[in-house]
PyMOL Python script that loads the backbone (N, CA, C, O; Angstrom):
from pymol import cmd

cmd.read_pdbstr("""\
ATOM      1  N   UNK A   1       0.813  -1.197   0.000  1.00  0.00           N
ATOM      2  CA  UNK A   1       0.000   0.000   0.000  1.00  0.00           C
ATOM      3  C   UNK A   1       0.863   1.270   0.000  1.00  0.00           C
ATOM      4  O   UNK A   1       0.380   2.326  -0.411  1.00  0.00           O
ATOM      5  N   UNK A   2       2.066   1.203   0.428  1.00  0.00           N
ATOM      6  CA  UNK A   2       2.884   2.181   0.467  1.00  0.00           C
ATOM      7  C   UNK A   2       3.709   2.880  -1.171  1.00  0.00           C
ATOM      8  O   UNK A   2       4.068   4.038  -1.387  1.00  0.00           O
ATOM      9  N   UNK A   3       3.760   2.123  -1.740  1.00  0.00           N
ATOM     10  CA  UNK A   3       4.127   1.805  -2.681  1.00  0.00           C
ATOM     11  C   UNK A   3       3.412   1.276  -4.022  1.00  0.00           C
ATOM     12  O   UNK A   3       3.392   0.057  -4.187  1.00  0.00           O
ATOM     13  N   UNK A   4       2.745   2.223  -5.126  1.00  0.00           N
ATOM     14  CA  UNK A   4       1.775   1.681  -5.984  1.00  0.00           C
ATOM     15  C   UNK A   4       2.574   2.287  -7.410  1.00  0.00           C
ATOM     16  O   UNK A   4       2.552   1.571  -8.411  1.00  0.00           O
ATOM     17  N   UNK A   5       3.135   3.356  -7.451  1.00  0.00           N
ATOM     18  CA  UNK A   5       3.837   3.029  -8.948  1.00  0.00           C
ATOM     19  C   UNK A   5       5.196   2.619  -9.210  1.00  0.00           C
ATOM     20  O   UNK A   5       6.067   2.325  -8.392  1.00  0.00           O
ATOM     21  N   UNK A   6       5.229   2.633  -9.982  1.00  0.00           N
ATOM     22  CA  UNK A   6       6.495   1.761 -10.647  1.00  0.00           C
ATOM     23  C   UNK A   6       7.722   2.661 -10.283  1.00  0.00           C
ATOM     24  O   UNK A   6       8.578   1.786 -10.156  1.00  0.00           O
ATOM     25  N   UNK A   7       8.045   3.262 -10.156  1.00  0.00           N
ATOM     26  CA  UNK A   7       9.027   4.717  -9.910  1.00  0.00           C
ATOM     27  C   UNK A   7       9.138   4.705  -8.178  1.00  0.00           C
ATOM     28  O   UNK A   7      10.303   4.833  -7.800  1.00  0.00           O
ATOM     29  N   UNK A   8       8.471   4.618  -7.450  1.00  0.00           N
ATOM     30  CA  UNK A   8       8.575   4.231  -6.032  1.00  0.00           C
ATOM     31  C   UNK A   8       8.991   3.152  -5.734  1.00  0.00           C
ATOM     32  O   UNK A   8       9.491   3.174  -4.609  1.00  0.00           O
ATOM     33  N   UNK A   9       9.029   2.165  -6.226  1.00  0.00           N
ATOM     34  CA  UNK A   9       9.893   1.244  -5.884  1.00  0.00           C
ATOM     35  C   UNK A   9      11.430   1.516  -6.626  1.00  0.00           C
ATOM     36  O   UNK A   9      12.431   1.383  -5.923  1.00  0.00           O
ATOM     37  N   UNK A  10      11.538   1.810  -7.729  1.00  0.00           N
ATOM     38  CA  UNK A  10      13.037   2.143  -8.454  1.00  0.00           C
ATOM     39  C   UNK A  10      13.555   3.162  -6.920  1.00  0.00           C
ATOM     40  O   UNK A  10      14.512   2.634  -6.354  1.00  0.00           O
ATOM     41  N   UNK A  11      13.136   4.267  -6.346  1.00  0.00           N
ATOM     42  CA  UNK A  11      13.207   5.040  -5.583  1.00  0.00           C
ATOM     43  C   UNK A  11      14.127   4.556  -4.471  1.00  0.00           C
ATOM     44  O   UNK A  11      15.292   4.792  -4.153  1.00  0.00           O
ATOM     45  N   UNK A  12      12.890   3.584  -3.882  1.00  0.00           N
ATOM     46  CA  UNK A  12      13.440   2.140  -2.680  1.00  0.00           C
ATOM     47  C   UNK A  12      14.258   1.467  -2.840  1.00  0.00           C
ATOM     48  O   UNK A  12      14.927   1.291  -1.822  1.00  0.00           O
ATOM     49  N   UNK A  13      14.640   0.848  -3.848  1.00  0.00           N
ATOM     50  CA  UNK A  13      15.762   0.036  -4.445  1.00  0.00           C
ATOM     51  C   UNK A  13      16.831   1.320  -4.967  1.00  0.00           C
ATOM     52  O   UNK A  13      17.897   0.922  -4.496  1.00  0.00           O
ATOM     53  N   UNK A  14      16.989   1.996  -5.331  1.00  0.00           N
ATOM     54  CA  UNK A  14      17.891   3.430  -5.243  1.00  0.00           C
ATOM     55  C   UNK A  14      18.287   3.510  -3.504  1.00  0.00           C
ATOM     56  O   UNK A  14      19.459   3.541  -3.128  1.00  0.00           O
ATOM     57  N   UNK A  15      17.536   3.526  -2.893  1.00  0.00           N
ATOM     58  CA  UNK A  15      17.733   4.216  -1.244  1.00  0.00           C
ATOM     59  C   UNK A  15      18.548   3.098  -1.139  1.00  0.00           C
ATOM     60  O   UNK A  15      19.758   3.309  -1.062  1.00  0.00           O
ATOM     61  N   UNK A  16      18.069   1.738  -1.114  1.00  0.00           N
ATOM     62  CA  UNK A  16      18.783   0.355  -0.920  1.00  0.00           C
ATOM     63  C   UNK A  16      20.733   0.583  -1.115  1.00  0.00           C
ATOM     64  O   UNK A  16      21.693   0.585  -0.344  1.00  0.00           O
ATOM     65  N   UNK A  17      20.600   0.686  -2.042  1.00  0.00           N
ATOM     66  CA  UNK A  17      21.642   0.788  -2.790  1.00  0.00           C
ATOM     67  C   UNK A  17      22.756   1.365  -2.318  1.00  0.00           C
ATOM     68  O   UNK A  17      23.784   0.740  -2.060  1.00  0.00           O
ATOM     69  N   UNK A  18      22.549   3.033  -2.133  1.00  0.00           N
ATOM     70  CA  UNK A  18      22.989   4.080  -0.926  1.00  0.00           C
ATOM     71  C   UNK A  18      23.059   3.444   0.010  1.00  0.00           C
ATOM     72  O   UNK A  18      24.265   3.591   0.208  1.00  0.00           O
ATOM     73  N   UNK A  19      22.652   2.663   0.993  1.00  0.00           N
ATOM     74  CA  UNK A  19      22.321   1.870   2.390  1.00  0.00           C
ATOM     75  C   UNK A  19      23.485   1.087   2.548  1.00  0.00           C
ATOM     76  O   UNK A  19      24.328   1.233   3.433  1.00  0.00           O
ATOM     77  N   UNK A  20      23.488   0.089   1.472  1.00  0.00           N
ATOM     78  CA  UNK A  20      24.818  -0.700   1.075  1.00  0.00           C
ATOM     79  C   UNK A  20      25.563  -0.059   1.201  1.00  0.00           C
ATOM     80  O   UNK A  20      25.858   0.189   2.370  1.00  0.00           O
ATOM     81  N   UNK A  21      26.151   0.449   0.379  1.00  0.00           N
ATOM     82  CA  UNK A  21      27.332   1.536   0.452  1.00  0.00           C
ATOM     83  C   UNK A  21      27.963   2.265   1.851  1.00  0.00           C
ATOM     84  O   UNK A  21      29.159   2.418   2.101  1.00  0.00           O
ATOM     85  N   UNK A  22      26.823   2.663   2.676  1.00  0.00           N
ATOM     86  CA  UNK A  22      27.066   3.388   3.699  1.00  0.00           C
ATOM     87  C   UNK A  22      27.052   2.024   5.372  1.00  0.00           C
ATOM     88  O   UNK A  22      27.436   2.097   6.540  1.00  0.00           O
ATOM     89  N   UNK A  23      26.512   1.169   4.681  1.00  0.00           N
ATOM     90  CA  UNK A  23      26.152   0.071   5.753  1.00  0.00           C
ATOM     91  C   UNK A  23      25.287  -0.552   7.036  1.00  0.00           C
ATOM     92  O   UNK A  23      25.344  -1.389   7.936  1.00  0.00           O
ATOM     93  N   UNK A  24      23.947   1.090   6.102  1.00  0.00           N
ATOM     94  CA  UNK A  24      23.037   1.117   7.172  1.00  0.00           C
ATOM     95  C   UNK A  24      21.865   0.630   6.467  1.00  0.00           C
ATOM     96  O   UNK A  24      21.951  -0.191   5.554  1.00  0.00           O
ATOM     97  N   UNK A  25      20.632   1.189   6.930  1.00  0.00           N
ATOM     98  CA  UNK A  25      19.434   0.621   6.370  1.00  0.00           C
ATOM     99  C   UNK A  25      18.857   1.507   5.334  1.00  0.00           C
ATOM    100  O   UNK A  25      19.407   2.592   5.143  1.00  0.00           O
ATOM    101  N   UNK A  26      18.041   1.248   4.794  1.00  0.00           N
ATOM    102  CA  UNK A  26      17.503   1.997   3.643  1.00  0.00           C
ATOM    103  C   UNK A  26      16.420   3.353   4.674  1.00  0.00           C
ATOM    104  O   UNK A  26      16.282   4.513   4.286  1.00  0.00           O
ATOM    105  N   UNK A  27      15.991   2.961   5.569  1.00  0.00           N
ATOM    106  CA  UNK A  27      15.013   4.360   5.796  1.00  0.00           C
ATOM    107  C   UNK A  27      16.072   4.664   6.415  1.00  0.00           C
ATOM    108  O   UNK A  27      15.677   5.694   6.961  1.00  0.00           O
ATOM    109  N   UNK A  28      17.459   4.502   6.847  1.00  0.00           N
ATOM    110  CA  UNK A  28      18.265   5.927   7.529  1.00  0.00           C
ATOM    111  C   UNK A  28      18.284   6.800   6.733  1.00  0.00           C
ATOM    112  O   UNK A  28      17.811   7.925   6.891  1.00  0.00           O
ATOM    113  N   UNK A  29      19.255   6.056   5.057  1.00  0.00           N
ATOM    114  CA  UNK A  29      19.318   6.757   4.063  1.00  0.00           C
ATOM    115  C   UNK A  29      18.178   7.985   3.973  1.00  0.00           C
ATOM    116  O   UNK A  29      18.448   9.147   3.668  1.00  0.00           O
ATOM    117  N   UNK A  30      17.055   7.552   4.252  1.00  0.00           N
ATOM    118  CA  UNK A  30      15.749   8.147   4.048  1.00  0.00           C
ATOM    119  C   UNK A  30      15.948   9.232   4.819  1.00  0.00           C
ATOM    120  O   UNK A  30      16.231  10.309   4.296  1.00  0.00           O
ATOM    121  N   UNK A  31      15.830   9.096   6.110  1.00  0.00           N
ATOM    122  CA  UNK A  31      15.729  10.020   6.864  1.00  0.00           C
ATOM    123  C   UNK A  31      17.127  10.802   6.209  1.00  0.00           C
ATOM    124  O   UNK A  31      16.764  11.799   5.585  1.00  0.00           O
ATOM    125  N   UNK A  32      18.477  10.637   6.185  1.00  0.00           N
ATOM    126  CA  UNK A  32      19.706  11.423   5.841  1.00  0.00           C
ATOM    127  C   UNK A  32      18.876  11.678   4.600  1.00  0.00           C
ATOM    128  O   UNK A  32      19.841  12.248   4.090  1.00  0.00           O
ATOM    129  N   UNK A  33      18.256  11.737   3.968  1.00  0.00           N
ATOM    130  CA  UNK A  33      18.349  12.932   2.570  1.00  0.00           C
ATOM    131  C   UNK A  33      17.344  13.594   3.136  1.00  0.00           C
ATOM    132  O   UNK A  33      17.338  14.790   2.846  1.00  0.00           O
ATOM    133  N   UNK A  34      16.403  13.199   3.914  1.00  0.00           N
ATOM    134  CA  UNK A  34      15.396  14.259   4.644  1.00  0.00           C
ATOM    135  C   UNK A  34      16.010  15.688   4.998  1.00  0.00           C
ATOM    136  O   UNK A  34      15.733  16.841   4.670  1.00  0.00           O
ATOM    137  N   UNK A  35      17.270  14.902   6.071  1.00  0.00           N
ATOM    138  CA  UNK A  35      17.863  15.707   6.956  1.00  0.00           C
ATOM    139  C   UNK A  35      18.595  17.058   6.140  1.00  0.00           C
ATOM    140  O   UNK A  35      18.481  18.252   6.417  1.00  0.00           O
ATOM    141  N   UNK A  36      19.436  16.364   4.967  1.00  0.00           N
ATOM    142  CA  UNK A  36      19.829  17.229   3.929  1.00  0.00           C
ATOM    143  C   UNK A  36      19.110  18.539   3.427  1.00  0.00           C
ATOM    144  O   UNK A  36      19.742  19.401   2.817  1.00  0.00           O
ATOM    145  N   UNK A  37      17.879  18.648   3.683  1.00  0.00           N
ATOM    146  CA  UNK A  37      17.095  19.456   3.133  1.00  0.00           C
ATOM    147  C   UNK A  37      17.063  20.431   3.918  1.00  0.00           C
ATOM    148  O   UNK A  37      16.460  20.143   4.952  1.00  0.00           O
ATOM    149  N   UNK A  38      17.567  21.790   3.880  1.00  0.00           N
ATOM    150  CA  UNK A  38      17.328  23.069   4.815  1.00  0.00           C
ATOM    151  C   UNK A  38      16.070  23.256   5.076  1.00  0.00           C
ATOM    152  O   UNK A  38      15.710  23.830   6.104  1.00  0.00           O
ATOM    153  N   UNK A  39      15.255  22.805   4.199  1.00  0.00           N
ATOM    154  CA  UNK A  39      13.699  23.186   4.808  1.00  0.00           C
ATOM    155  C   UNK A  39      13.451  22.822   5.728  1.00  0.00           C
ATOM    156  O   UNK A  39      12.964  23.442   6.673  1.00  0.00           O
ATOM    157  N   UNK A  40      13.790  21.508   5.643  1.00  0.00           N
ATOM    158  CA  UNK A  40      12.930  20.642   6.629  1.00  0.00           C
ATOM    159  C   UNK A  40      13.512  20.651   7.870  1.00  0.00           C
ATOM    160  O   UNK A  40      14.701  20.364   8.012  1.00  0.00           O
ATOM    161  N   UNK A  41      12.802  20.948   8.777  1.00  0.00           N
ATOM    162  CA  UNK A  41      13.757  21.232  10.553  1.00  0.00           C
ATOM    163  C   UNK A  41      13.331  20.435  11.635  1.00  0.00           C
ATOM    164  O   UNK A  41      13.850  20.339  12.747  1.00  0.00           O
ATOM    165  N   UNK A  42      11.947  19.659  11.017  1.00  0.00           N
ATOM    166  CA  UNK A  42      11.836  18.459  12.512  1.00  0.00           C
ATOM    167  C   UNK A  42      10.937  17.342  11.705  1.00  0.00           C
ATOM    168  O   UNK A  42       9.715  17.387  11.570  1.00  0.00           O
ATOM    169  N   UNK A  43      11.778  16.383  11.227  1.00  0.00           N
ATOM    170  CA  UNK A  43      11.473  15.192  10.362  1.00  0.00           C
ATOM    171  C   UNK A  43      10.021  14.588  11.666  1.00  0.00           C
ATOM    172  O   UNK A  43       9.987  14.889  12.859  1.00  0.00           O
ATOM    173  N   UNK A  44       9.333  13.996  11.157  1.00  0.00           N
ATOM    174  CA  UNK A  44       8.496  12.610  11.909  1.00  0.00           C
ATOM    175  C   UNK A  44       8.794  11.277  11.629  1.00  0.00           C
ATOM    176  O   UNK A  44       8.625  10.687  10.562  1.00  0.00           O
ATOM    177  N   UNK A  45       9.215  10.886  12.590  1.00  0.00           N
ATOM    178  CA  UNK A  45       9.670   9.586  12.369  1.00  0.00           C
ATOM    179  C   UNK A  45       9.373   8.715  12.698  1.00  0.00           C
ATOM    180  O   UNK A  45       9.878   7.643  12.366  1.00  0.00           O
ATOM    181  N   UNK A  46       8.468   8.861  13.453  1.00  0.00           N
ATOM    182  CA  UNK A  46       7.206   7.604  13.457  1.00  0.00           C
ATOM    183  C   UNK A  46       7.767   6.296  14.347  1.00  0.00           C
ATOM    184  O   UNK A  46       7.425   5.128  14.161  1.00  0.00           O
ATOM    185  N   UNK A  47       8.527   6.681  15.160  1.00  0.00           N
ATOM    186  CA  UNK A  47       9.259   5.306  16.194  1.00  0.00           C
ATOM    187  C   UNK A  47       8.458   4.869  17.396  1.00  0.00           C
ATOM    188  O   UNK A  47       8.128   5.371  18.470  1.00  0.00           O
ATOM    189  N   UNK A  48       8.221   3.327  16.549  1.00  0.00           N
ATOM    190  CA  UNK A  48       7.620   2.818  17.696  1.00  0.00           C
ATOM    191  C   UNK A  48       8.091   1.434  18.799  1.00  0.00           C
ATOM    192  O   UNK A  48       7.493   0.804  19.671  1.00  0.00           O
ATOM    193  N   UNK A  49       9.507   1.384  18.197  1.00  0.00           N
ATOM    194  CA  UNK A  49      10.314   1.038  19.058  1.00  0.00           C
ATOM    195  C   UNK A  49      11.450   1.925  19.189  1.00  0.00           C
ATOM    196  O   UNK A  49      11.800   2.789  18.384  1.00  0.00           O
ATOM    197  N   UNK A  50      12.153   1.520  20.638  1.00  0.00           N
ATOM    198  CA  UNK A  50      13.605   1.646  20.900  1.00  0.00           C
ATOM    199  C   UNK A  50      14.311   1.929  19.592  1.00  0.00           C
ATOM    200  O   UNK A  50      14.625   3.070  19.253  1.00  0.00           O
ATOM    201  N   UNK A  51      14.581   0.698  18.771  1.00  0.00           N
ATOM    202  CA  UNK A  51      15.423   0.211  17.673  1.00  0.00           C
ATOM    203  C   UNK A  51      14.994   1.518  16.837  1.00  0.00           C
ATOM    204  O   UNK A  51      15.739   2.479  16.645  1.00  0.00           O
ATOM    205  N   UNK A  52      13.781   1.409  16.410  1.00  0.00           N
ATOM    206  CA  UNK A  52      13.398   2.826  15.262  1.00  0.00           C
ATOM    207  C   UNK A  52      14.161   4.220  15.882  1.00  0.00           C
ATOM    208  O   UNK A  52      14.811   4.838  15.039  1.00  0.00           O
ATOM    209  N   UNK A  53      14.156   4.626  16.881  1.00  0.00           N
ATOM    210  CA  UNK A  53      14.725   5.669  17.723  1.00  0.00           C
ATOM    211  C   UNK A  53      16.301   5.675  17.491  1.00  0.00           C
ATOM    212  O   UNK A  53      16.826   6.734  17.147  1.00  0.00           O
ATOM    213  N   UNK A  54      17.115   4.470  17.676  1.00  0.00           N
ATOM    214  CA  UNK A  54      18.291   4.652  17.791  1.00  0.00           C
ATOM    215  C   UNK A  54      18.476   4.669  16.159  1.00  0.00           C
ATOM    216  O   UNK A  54      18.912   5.789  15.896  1.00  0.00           O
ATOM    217  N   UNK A  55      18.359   4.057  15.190  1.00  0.00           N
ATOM    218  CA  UNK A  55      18.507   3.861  13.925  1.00  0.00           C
ATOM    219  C   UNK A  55      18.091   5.421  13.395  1.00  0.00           C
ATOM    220  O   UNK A  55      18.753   5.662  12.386  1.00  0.00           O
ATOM    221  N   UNK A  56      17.439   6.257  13.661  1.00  0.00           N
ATOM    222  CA  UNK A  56      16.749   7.714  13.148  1.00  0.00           C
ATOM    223  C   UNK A  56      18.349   8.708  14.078  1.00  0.00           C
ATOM    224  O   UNK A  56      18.894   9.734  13.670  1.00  0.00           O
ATOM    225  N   UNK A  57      18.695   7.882  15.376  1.00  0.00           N
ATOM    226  CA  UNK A  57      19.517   9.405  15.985  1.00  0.00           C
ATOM    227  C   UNK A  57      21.027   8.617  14.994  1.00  0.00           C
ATOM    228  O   UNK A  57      22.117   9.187  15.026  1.00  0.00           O
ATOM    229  N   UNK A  58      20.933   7.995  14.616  1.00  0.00           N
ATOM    230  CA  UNK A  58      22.873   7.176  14.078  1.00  0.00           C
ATOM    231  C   UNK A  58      22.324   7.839  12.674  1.00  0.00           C
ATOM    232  O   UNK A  58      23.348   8.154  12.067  1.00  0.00           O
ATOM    233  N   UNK A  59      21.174   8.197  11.877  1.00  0.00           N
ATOM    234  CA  UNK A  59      21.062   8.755  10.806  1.00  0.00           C
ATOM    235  C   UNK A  59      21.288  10.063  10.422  1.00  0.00           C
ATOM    236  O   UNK A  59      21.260  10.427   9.246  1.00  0.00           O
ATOM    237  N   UNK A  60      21.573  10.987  11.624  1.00  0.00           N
ATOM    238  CA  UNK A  60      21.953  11.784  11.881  1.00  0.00           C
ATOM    239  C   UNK A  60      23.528  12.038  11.280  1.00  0.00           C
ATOM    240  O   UNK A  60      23.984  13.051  10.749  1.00  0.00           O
ATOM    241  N   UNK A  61      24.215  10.671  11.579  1.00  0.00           N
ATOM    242  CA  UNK A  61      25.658  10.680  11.006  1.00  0.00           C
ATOM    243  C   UNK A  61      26.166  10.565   9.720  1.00  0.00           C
ATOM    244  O   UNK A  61      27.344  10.551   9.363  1.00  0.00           O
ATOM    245  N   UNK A  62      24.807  10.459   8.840  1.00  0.00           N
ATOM    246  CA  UNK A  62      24.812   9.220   7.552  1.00  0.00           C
ATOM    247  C   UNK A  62      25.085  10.609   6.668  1.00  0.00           C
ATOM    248  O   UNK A  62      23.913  10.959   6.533  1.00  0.00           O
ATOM    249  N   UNK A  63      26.032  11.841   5.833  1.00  0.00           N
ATOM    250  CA  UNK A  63      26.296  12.851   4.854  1.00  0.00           C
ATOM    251  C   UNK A  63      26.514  11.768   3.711  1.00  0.00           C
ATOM    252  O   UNK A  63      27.269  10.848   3.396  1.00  0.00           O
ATOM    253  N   UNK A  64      25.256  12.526   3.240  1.00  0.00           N
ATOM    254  CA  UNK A  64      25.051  11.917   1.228  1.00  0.00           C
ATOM    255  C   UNK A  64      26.004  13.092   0.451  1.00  0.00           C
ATOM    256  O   UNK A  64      26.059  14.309   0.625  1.00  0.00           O
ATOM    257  N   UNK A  65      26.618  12.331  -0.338  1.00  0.00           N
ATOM    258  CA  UNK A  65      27.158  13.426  -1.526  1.00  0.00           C
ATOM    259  C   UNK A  65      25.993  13.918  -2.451  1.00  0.00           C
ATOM    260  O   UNK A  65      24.852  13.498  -2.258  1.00  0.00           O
ATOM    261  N   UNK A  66      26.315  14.926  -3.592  1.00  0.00           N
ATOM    262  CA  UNK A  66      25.563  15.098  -3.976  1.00  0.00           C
ATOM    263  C   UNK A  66      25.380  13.844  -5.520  1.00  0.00           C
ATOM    264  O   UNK A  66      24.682  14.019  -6.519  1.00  0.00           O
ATOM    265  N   UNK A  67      26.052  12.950  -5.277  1.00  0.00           N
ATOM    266  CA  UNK A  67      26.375  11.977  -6.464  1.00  0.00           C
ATOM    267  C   UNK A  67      25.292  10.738  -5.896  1.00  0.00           C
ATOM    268  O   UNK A  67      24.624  10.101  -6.709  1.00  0.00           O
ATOM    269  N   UNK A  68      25.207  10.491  -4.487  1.00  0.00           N
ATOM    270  CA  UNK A  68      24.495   9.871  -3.758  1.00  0.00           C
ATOM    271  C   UNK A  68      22.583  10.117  -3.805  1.00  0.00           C
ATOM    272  O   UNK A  68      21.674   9.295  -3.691  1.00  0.00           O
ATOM    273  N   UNK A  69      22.568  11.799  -4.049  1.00  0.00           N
ATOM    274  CA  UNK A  69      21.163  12.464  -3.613  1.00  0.00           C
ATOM    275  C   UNK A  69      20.521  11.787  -4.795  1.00  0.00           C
ATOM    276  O   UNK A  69      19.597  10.974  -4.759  1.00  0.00           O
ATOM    277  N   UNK A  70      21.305  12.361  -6.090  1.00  0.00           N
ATOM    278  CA  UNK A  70      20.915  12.822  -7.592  1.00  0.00           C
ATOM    279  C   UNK A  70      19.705  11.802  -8.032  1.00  0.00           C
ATOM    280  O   UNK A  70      18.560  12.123  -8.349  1.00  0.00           O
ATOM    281  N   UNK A  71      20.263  10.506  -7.965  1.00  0.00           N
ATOM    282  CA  UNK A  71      19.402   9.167  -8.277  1.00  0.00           C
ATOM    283  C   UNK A  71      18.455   9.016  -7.306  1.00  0.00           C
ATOM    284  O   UNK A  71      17.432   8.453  -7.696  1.00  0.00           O
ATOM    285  N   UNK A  72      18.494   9.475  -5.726  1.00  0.00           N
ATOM    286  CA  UNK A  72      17.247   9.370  -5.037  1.00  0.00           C
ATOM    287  C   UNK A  72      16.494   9.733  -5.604  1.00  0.00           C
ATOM    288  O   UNK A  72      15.542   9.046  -5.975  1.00  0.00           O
ATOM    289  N   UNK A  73      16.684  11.154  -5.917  1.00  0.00           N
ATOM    290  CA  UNK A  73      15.369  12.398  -6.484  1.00  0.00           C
ATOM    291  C   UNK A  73      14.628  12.143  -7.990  1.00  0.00           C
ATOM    292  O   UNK A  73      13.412  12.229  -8.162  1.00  0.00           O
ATOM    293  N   UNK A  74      16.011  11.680  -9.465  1.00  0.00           N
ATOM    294  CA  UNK A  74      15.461  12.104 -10.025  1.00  0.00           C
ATOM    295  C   UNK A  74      14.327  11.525 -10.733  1.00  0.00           C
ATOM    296  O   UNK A  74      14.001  12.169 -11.730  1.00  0.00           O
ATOM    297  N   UNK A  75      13.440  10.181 -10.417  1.00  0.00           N
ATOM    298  CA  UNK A  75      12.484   9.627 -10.230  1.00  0.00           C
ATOM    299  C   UNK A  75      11.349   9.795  -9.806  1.00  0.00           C
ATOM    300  O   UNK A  75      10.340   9.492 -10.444  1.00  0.00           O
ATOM    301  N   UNK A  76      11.359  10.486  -8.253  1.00  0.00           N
ATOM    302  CA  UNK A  76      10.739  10.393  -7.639  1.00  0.00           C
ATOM    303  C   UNK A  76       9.397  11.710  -8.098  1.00  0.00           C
ATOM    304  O   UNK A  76       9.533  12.746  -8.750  1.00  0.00           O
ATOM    305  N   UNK A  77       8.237  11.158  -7.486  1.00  0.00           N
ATOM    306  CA  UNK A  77       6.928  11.714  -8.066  1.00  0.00           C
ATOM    307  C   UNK A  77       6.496  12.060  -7.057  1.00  0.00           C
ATOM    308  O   UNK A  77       6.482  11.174  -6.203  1.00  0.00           O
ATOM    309  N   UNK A  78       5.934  13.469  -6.617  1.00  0.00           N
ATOM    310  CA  UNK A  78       4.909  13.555  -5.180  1.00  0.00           C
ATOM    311  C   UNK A  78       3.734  13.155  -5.461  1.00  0.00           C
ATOM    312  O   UNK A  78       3.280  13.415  -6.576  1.00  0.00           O
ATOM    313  N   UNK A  79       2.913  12.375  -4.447  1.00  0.00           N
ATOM    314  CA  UNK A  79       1.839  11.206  -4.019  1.00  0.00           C
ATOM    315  C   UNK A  79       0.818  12.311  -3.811  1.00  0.00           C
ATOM    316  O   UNK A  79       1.001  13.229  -3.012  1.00  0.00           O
ATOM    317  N   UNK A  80      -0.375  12.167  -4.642  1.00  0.00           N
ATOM    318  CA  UNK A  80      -1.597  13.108  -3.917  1.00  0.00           C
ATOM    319  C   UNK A  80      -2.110  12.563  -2.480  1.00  0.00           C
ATOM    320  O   UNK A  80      -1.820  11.464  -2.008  1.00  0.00           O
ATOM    321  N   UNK A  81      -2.801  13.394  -1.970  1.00  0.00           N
ATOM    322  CA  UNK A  81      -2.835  13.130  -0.771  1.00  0.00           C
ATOM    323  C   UNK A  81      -4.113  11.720  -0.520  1.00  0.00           C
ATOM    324  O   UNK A  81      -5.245  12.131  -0.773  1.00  0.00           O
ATOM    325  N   UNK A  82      -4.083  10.520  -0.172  1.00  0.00           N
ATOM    326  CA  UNK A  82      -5.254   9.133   0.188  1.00  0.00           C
ATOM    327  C   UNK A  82      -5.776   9.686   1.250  1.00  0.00           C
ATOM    328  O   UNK A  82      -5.214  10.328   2.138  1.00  0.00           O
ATOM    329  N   UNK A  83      -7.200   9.328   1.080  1.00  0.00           N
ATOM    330  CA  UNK A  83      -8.156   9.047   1.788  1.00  0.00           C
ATOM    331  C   UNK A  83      -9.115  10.394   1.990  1.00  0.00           C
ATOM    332  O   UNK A  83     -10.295  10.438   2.338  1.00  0.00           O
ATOM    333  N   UNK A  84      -8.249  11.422   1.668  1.00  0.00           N
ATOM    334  CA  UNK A  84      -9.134  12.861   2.185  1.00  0.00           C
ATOM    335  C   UNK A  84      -9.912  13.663   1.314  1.00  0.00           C
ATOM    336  O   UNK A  84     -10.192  14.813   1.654  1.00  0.00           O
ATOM    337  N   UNK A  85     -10.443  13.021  -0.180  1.00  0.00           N
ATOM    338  CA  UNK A  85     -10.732  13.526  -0.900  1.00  0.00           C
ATOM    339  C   UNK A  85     -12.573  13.452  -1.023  1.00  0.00           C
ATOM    340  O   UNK A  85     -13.156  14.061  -1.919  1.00  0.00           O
TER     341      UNK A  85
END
""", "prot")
cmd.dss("prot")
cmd.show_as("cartoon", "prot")
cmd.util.cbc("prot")
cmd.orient("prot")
């Protein structure tokens, strides 16, 4: 359900990829390109364990190049908003 076009998963398997490389998980990656973003100043991260908590503060450590970002983004499609229409 999270995931319905074809380009969101290339996205996920992109984040994957980055993850490898760096040796963490794919939503740190996530959260580190979040973090990257000057806009954004207090991510939600939705932890509902311990483990989710410590994995979001060690993502904190995770600096993407910009060779790293490029392939996150240039895929990616913003999602209209479910259920509120």
């Amino acid at each position: 359900m999270l995931y319905y076009r074809p380009e969101d998963f290339t996205v996920a398997e992109r984040a994957w990829e980055v993850a490898k490389a760096h040796n963490v998980s794919g939503s740190q990656v996530a959260l580190a390109w979040i973090l990257s973003k000057p806009y954004v100043t207090a991510p939600i991260i939705g932890a509902s364990q311990l483990e989710h908590l410590d994995q979001s503060i060690a993502a904190l450590e995770i600096k993407l190049s910009p060779e790293e970002i490029k392939p996150l983004e240039e895929l990616y499609q913003p999602h209209p908003v479910l259920g509120h229409s």
